[in-house]
C-alpha positions as CSV (number, residue, x, y, z in Angstrom):
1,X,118.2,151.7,126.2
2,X,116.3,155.0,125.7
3,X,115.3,154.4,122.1
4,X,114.5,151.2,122.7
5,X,112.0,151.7,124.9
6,X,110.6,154.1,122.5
7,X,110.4,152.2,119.6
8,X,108.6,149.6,122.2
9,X,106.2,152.3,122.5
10,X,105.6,153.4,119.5
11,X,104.8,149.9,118.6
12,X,102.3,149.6,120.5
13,X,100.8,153.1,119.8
14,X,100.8,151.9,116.1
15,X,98.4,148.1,117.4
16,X,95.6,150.6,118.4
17,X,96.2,153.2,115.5
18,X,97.2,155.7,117.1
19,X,100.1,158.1,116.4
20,X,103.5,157.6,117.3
21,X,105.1,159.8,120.1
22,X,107.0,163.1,119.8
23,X,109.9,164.0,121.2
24,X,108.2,165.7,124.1
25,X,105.5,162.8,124.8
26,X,108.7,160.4,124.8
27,X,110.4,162.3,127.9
28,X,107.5,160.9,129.7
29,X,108.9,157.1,129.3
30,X,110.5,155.8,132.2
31,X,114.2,155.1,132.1
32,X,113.4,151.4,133.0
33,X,111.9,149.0,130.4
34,X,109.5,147.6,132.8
35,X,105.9,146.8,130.3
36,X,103.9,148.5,133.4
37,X,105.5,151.7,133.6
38,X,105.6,152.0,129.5
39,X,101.7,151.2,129.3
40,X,101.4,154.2,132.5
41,X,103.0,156.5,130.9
42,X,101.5,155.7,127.1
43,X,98.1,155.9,129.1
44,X,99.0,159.3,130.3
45,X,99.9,160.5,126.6
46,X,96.6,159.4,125.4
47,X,94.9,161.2,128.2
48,X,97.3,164.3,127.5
49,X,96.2,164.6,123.9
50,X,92.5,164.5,124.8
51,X,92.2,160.2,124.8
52,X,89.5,160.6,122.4
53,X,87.9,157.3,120.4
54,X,89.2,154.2,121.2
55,X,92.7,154.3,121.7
56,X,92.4,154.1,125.3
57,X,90.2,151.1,125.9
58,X,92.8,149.6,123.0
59,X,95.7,150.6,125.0
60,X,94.1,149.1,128.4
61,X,93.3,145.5,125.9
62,X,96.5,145.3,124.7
63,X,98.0,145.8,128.7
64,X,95.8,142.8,129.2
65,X,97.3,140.8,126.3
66,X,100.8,141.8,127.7
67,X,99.4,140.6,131.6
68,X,99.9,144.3,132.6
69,X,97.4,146.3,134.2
70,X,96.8,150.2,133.7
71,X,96.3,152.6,137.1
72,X,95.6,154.6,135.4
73,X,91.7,155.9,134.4
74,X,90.7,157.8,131.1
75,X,90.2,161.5,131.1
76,X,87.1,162.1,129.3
77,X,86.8,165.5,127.3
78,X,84.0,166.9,125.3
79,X,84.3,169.3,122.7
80,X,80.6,170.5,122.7
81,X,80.2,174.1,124.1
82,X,76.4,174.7,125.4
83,X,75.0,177.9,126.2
84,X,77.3,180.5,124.3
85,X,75.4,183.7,122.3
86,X,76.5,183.5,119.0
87,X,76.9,186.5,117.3
């Protein structure tokens, strides 16, 4: 049941173009393949890699599609540094 739900998830990763997991994001699947907890814990991926772009508005669509909801909220990183000396 285990690669199932990965290949699950992966498809859905690969609807918003995003890339597939890796063996460490996948540990965070649940054992269950229940569409709520897979869109959680794809939403946490996204957040874990930095959720920059789209992908996480996608993924939150595509829940919608899928009549799931996502608890969970984007982490929002910037990569801008402000007020360093450069030497």
């Amino acid at each position: 049941m285990g690669e199932e739900i990965k290949n699950y998830a992966n498809s859905l990763l690969i609807k918003i173009d995003q890339a597939t997991l890796t063996e460490e994001e996948a540990l965070l699947l649940p054992e269950v393949n229940e569409k709520a907890l897979i869109f959680e814990a794809l939403a946490k991926v996204l957040n874990e890699r930095g959720a920059t772009g789209n992908g996480f508005k996608k993924l939150k669509a595509l829940a919608l599609l899928e009549n799931t909801e996502i608890g969970i909220k984007q982490v929002k990183r910037s990569d801008i540094l402000i007020g360093m000396v450069l030497e």
